[in-house]
N, C-alpha and C positions, 0 to 999 in steps of 0.2 A: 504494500500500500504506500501510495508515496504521501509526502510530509509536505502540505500545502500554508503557505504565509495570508491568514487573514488579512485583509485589509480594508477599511471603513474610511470612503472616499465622497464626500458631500459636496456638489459643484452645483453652480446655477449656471443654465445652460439655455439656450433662444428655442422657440420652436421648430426650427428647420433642426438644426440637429437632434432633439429627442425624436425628432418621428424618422430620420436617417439612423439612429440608432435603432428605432425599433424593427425597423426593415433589416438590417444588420445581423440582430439578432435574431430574428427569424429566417432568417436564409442560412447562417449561422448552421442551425439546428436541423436545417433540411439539408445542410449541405448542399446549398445551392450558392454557385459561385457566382458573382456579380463585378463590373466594374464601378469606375467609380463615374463614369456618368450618368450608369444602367441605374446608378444609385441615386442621384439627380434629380433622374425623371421622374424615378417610382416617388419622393418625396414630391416631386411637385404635382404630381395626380391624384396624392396624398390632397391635397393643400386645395386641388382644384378636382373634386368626383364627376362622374360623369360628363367630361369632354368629348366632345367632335372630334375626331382625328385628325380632318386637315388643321381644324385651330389648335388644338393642341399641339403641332408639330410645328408651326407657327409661333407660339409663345415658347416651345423648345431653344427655336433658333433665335427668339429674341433675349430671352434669360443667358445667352452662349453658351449653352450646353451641350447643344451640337451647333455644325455649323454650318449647315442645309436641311432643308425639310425631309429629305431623301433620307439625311442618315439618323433621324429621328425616327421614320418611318421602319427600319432596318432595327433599331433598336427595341420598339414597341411589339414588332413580329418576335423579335427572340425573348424578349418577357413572355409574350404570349406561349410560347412553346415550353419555356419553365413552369408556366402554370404561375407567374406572379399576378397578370391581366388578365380579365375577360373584355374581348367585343362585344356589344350587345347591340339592340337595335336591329332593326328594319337596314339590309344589307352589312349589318358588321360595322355602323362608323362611328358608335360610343363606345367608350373603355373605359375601363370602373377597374379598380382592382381586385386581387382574386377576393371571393368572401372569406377564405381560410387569414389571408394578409389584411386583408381591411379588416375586421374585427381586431384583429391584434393592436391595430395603432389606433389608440384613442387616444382625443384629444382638444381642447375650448383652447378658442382665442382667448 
């Protein structure tokens, strides 16, 4: 058994990061690997539920998270395939995130 160093760490911290944290930890745990812009987006779809995809790929490229709508759109598909996003909608054009992930991060302005 190995010999582990408690540590009790209290930080105040903005709301982009505890909900970049939560997704962290949850990927974490699923072992699902992400980068770090893949981590970006999911906080900002966080922040903004149920988007459009072309506007959402749109305020992608305008936050500089990516830097064309193409490689937003590229990135949204590969969430999609981990199972972090769902499409929904009448042909696929809202994304919401998965309901296993979006419950995990709660959170008030």
């Amino acid at each position: 058994m190995a010999i582990v160093n408690k540590v009790d760490l209290k930080l105040k911290i903005n709301i982009n990061d505890t909900i970049k944290y939560q997704i962290l930890t949850f990927c974490f745990f699923k072992k699902i690997i992400i980068s770090n812009s893949d981590l970006e987006f999911l906080a900002a779809l966080a922040k903004n539920p149920k988007m459009e995809i072309s506007k959402f790929c749109i305020l992608l490229t305008e936050l500089n998270i990516f830097k064309s709508a193409q490689s937003a759109r590229n990135a949204i598909s590969k969430a999609e395939k981990k199972n972090l996003i769902i499409k929904k909608g009448s042909n696929k054009k809202t994304i919401v995130l998965n309901n296993i992930l979006g419950d995990t991060i709660k959170f008030k302005y």
